[in-house]
C-alpha positions as CSV (number, residue, x, y, z in Angstrom):
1,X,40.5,6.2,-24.5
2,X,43.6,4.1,-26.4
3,X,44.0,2.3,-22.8
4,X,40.2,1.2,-23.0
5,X,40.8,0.5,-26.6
6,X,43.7,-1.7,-26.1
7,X,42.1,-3.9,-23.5
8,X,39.5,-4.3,-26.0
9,X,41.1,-6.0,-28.5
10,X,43.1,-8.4,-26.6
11,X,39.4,-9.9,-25.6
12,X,38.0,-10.7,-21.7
13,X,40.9,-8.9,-19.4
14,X,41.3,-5.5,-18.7
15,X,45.1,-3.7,-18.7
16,X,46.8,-6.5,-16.8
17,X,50.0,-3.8,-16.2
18,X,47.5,-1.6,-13.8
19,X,44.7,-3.7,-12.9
20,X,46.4,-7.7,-12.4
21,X,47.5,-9.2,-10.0
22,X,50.1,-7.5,-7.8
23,X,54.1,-8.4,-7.2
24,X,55.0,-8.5,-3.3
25,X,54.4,-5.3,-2.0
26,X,57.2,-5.9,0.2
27,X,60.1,-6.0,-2.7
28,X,62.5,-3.2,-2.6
29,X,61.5,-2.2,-6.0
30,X,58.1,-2.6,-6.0
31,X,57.9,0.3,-3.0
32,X,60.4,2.1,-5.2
33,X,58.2,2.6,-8.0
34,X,54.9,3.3,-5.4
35,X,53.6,6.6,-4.3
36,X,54.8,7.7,-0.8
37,X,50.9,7.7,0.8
38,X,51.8,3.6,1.2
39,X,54.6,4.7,3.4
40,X,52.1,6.3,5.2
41,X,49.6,3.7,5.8
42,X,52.3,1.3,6.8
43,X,53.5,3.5,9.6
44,X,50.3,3.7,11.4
45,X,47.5,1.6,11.7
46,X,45.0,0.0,9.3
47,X,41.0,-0.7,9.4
48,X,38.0,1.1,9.2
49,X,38.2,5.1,9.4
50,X,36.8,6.6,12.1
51,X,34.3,9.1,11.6
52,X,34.9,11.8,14.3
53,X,38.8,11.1,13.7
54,X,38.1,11.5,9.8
55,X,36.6,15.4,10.8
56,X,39.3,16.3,13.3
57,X,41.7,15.9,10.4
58,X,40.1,17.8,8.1
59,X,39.3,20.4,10.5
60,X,43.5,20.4,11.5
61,X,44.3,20.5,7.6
62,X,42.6,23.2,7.3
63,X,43.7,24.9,10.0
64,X,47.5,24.2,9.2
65,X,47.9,24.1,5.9
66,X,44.9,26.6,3.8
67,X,46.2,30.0,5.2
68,X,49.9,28.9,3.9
69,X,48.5,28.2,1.1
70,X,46.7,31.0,0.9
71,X,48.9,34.1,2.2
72,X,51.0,33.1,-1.1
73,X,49.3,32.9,-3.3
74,X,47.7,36.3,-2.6
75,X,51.2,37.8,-2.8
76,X,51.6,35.8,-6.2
77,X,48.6,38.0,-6.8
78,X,49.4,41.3,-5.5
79,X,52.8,41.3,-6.7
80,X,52.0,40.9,-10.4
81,X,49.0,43.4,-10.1
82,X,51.5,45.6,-8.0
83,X,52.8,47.3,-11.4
84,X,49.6,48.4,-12.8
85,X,49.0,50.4,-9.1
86,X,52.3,51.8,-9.9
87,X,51.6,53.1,-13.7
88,X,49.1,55.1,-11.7
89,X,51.2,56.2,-9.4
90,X,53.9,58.0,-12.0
91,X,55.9,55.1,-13.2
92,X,55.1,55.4,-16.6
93,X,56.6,59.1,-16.2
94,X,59.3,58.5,-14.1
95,X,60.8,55.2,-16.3
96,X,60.0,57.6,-19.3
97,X,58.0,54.8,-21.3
98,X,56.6,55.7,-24.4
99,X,54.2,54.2,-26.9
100,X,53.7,50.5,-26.2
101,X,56.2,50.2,-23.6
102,X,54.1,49.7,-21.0
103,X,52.3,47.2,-22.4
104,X,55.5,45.4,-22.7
105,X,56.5,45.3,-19.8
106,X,53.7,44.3,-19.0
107,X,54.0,41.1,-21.1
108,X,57.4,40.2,-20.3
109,X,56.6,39.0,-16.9
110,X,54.5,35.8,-18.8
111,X,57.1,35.4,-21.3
112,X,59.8,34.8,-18.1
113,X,57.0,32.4,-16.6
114,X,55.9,30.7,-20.4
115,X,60.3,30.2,-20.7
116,X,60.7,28.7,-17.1
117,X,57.6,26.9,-16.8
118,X,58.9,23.7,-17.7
119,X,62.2,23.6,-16.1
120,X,60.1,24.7,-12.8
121,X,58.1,21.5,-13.3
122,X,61.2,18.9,-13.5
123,X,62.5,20.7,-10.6
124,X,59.4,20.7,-8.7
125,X,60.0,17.1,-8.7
126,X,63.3,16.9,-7.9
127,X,63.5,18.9,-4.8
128,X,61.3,18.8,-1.7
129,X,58.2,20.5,-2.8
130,X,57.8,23.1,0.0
131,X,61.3,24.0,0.2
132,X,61.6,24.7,-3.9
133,X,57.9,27.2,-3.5
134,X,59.6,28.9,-0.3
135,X,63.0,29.2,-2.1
136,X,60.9,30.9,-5.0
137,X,58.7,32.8,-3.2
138,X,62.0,34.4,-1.5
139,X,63.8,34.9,-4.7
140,X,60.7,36.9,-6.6
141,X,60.2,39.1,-3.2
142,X,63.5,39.9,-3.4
143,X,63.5,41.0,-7.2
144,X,60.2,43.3,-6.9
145,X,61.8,45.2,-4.4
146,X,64.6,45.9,-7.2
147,X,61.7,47.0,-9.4
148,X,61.8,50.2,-6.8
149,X,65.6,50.7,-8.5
150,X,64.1,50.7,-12.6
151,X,64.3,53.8,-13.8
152,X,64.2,52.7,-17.7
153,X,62.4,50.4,-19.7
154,X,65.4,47.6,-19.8
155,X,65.6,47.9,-15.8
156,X,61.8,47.0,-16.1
157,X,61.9,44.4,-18.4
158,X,64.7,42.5,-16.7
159,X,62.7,42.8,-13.8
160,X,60.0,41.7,-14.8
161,X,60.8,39.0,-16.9
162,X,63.3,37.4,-13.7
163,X,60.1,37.6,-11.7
164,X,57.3,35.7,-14.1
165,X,60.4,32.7,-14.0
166,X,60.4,32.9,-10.2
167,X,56.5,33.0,-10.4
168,X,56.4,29.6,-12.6
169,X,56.0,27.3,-10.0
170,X,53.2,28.1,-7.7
171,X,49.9,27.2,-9.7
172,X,51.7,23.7,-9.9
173,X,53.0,23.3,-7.1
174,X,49.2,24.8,-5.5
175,X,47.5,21.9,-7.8
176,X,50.1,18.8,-6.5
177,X,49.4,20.5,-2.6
178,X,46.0,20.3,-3.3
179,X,45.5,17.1,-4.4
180,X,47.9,15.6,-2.1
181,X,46.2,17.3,1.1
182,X,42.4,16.9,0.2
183,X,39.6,14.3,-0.9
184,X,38.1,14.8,-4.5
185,X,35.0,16.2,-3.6
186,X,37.0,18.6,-0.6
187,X,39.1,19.9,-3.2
188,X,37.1,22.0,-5.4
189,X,36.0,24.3,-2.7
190,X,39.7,24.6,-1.4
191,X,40.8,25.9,-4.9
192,X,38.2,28.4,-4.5
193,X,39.4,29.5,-1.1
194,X,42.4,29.9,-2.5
195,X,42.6,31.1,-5.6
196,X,39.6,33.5,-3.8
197,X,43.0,35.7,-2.6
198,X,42.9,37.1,-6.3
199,X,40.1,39.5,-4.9
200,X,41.6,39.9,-1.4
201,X,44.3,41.1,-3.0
202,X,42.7,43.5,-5.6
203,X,41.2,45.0,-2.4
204,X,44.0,44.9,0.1
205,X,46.5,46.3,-2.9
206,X,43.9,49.2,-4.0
207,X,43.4,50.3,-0.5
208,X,47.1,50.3,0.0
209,X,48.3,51.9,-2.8
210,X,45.9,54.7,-2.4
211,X,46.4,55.4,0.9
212,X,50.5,55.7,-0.4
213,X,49.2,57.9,-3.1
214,X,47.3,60.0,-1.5
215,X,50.2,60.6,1.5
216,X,53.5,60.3,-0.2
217,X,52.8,60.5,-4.0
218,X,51.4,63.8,-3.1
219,X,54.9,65.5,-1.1
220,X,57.0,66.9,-3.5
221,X,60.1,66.2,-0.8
222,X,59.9,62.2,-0.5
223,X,62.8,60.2,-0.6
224,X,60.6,57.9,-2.7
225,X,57.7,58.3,-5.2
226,X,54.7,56.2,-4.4
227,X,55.2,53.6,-7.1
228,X,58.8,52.6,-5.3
229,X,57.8,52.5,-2.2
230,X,55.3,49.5,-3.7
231,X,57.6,47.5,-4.7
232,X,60.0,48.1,-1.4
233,X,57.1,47.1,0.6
234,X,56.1,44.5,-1.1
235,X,59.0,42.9,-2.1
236,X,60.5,43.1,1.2
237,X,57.5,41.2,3.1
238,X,57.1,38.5,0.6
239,X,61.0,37.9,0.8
240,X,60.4,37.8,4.4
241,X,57.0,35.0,4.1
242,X,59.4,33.2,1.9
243,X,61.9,32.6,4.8
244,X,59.3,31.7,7.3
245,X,57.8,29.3,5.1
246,X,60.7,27.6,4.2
247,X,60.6,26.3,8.3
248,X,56.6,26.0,8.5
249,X,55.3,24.7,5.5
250,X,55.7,20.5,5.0
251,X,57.0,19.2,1.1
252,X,54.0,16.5,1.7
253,X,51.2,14.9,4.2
254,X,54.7,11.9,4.5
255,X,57.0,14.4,6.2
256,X,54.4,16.9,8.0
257,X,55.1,17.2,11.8
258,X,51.6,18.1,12.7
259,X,50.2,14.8,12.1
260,X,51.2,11.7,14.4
261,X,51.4,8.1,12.5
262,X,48.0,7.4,12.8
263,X,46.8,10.5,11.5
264,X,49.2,9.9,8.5
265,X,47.7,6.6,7.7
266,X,44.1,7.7,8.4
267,X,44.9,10.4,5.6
268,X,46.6,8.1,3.4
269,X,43.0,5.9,3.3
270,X,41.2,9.5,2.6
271,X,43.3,9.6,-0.5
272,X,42.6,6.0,-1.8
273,X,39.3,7.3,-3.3
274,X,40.8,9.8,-5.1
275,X,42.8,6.7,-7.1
276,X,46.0,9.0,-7.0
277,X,47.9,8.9,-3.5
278,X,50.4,12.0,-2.7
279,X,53.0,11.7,-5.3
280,X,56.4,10.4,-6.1
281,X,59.9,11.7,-7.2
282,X,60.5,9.5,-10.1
283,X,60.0,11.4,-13.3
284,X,57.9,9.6,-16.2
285,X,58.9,10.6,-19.3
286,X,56.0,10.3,-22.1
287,X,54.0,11.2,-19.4
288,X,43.9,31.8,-22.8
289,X,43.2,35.2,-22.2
290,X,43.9,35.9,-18.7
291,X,41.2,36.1,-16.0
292,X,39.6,39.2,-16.1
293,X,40.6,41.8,-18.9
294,X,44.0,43.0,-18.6
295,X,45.0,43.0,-14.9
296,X,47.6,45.1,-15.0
297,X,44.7,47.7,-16.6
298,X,42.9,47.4,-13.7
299,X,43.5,51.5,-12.4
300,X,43.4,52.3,-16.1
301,X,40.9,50.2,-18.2
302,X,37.9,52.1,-17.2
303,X,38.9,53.6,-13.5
304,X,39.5,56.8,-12.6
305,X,40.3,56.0,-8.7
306,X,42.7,53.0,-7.0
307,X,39.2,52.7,-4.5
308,X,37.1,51.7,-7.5
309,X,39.1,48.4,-7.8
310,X,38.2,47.1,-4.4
311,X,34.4,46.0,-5.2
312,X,35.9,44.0,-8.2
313,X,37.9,41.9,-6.1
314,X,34.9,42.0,-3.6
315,X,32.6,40.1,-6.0
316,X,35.7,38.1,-7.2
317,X,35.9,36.7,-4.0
318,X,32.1,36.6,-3.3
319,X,31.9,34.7,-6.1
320,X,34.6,32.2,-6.5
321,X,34.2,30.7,-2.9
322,X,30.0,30.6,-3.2
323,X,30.1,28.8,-6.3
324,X,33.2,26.3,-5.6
325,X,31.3,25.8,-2.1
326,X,28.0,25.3,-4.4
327,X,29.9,22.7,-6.4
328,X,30.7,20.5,-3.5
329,X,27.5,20.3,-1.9
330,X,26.0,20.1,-5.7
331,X,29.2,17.7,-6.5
332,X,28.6,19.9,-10.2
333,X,31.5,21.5,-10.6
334,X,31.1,22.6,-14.4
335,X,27.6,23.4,-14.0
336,X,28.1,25.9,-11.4
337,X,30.7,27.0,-13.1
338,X,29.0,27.1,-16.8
339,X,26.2,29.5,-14.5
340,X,29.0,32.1,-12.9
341,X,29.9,33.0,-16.6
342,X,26.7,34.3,-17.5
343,X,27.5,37.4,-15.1
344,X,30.3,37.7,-16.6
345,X,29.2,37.2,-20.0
346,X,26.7,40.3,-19.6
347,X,29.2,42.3,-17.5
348,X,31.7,41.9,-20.7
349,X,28.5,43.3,-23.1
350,X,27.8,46.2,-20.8
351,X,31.5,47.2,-21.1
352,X,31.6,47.1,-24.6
353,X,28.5,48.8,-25.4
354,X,27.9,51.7,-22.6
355,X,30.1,54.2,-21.0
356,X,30.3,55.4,-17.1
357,X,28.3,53.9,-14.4
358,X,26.7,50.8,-16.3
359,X,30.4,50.4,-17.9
360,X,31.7,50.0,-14.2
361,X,28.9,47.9,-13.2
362,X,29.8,45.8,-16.3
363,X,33.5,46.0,-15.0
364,X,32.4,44.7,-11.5
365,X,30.1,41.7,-13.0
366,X,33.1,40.4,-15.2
367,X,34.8,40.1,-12.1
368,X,32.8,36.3,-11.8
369,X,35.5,35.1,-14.7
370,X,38.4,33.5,-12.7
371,X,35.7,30.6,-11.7
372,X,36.6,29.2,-15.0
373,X,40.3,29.0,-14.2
374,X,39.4,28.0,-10.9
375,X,37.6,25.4,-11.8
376,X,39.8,24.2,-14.4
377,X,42.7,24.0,-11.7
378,X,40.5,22.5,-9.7
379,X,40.0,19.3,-12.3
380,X,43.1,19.5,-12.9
381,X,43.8,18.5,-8.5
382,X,40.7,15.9,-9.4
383,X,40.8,14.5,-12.4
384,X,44.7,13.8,-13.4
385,X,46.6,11.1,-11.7
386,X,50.1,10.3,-11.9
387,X,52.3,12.9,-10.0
388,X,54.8,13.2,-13.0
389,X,51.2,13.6,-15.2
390,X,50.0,15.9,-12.6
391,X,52.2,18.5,-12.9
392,X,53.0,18.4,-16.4
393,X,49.2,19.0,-16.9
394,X,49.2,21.7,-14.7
395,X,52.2,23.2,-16.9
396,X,50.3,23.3,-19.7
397,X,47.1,24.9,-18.5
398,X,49.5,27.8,-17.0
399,X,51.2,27.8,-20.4
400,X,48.0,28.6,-21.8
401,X,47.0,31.1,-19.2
402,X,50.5,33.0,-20.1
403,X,50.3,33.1,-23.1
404,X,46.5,34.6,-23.0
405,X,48.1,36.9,-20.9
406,X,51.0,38.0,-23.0
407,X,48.7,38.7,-25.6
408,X,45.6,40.6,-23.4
409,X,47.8,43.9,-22.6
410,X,48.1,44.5,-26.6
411,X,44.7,44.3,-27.0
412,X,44.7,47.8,-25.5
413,X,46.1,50.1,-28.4
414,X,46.8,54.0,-27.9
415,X,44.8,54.2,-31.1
416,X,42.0,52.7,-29.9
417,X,42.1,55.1,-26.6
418,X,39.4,56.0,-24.9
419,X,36.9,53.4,-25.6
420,X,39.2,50.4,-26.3
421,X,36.4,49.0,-27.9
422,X,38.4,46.2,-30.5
423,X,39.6,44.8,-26.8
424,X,36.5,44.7,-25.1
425,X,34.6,43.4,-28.0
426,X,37.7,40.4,-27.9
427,X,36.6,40.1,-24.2
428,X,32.7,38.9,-25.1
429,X,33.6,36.6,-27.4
430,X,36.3,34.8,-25.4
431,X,34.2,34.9,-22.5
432,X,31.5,32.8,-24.2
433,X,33.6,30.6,-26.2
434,X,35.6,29.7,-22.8
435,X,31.9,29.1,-21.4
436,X,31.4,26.7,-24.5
437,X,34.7,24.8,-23.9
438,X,34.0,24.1,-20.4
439,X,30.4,22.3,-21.8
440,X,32.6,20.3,-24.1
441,X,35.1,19.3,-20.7
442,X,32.1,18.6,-18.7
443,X,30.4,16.2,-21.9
444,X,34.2,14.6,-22.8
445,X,34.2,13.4,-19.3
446,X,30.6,12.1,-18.6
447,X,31.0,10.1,-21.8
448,X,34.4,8.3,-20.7
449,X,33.1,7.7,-17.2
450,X,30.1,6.1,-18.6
451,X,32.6,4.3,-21.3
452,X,34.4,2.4,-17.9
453,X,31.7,1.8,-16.3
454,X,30.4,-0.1,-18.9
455,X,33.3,-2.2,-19.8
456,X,33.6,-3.1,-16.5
457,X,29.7,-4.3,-16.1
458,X,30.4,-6.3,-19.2
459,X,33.7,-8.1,-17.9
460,X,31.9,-9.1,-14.3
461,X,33.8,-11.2,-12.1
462,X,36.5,-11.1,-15.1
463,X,37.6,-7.3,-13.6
464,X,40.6,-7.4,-11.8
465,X,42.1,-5.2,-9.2
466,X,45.2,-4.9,-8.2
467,X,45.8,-4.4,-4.3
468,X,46.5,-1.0,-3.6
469,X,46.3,0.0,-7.2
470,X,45.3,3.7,-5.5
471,X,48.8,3.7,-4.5
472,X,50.9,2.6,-7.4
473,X,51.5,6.5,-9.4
474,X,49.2,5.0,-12.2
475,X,48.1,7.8,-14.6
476,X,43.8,8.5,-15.1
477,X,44.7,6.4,-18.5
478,X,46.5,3.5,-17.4
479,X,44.1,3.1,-13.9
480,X,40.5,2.2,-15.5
481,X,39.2,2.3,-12.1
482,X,39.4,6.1,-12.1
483,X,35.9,8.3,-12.7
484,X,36.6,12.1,-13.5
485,X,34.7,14.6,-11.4
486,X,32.3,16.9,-13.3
């Protein structure tokens, strides 16, 4: 609002440093300080966008670039959960942890991503954008696997805390990808696709460590208990998706292979609505509880099999993609999402107030929760512009989630054992106050789009707009062309 403000006061003009009249777009400098899609345009050709064309690259986006997306984050996923299949699975005995102990080491993997979360940012920047994720994604395979070798709580916590730093970068980096691949009102069902793997992976993980407990956990002779063979497993593969991606995956629409010239520059004019571009290098300075209740409590919360998890991340999944595919035909984000808490809501009551089968059904209900990060992650694709902005945004919001996270797994006292009912009780009232705040989101942002428009039917034919302004890495604040999605 201070930008709006500003302009105010000096009288008839908007912000002549975003909106004026543009230098030469040809200067040396002027394409310094620009956002690579302009690169993009000028290598292939200009003029209207052809339908059929515009589809056929959608359709070969989505083909290329979702399941990569995709397959890591649902090894982000099932990596973190991996350690609450393996308190199930004799850990807890077997790294003789007492007390609260597991609950820290629990924690410790979101203090190592709260501690490297900026640094990952600045770095994201700095190095190709692809190559940094696959470089990461290698590095955090690699240190599961040593989980398998922790026989002590230190050897867990070191672990653990090495791998929420090597974890830091994907929800921004996902957020910059997404925003730099897909139109505004494409991207809110794309961060429901992927961020749907949450759920994949709760069922793929729950079948998988129960088939290892029931066939190796059970033989007194193995090599390895159940719980290390886990983290062997998957360790190993992610290391291994981590070295294929680092060929496969493109740092940015500018240097994919996939897409000839003109497919470049029909993207880049895609992207002009979305009054962002694809990003730039140059670093600006100036520029809660977790999802569902203590995921690594997932086999012990309320659960007395791994199979009982699967139906969680059934609905999970069921949910997140029908409601982010409801907000893009609906183009209401927030409202769909306001309606996928009330579930949620309910299922967090039934938890806290009954015991056995409603409890689980309760269980399986809050499972509707994540459409709230989701959706949040998805605005944050939308509705910040400025790549340095971008991903400093994104930062924070992760920050946030860590730190909810750090705090959920001590919730759970011993004392409080077998109901847990101080924690679940916690888990209504966050659950509608998070509701409440994404109301507040939803009215902040109608008001300042109706705020612009306004000020811009008053000026007339005094608004100007600078050529390409789309292009130029101009925050949401300093480019009063920009609406927010709701």
């Amino acid at each position: 609002m201070s930008d709006i403000d500003s302009s105010e006061k000096k009288g008839s003009k908007p912000r002549t440093d975003a909106l004026a009249t543009p230098p030469d777009h040809g200067t040396p400098q002027y394409q310094s300080n620009a956002d690579g899609a302009l690169q993009m345009l000028e290598a292939g050709s200009s003029g209207p966008i052809d339908l059929e064309k515009s589809k056929r690259l959608l359709r070969r986006i989505d083909l290329y670039i979702m399941p990569l997306i995709c397959i890591v984050y649902f090894l982000q996923y099932l990596d973190k959960i991996s350690i609450g299949y393996g308190s199930v699975m004799g850990l807890r005995k077997d790294a003789h942890l007492t007390g609260d102990d597991y609950n820290w080491v629990s924690s410790i993997f979101f203090f190592g991503q709260l501690v490297f979360e900026f640094p990952t940012v600045r770095l994201l920047q700095y190095f190709p954008l692809a190559k940094y994720v696959s470089f990461n994604v290698i590095i955090w395979g690699a240190i599961l696997a040593c989980l398998a070798a922790s026989k002590n709580f230190a050897g867990l916590m070191v672990c653990r805390a090495l791998l929420g730093c090597a974890e830091a970068a994907i929800v921004p980096a996902w957020v910059v990808f997404t925003s730099q691949w897909y139109r505004k009102e494409d991207q809110a069902f794309r961060v429901g696709i992927w961020f749907s793997m949450c759920g994949f992976a709760q069922m793929f993980g729950g079948y998988v460590a129960y088939g290892i407990a029931t066939h190796v956990g059970k033989d007194p002779h193995a090599a390895l208990k159940g719980w290390q063979i886990v983290f062997l497993f998957l360790g190993l593969f992610t290391s291994l998706i981590g070295v294929v991606f680092f060929f496969i995956l493109p740092d940015s629409p500018l240097t994919a292979g996939f897409l000839s010239p003109e497919e470049k520059a029909i993207h880049a004019e895609h992207l002009r609505g979305n009054e962002q571009g694809i990003g730039t290098k140059i670093f600006k300075e100036g520029a809660s509880l977790g999802g569902t209740p203590g995921s690594e409590y997932v086999a012990l919360l309320i659960l007395g099999s791994l199979l009982l998890v699967t139906p969680l991340g059934a609905y999970e999944v069921v949910v997140l993609i029908g409601l982010t595919w409801l907000a893009m035909k609906t183009n209401q984000r927030l409202w769909c999402c306001i309606a996928g808490h009330i579930p949620s809501i309910i299922g967090a009551i039934l938890m806290a107030t009954t015991e056995k089968a409603p409890a689980l059904v309760g269980y399986y209900l809050s499972g509707g929760i994540p459409i709230g990060w989701t959706t949040i992650l998805g605005l944050t694709s939308t509705n910040i512009a400025g790549s340095t902005k971008k991903v400093t945004v994104a930062c924070i919001g992760t920050i946030a989630y860590t730190v909810g996270n750090i705090i959920s797994p001590h919730t759970f006292q011993v004392k409080d054992a077998p109901r847990y009912l101080p924690a679940k009780i916690s888990i209504v009232i966050l659950y509608f106050l998070i509701t409440v705040d994404l109301y507040a989101i939803r009215w902040l942002a109608v008001r300042e789009n109706r705020r612009r428009d306004k000020r811009k039917a008053e000026l007339g034919d005094a608004w100007v707009v600078e050529k390409n302004h789309e292009f130029l890495d101009l925050t949401d604040r300093e480019n009063l062309e920009f609406r927010y999605s709701v």
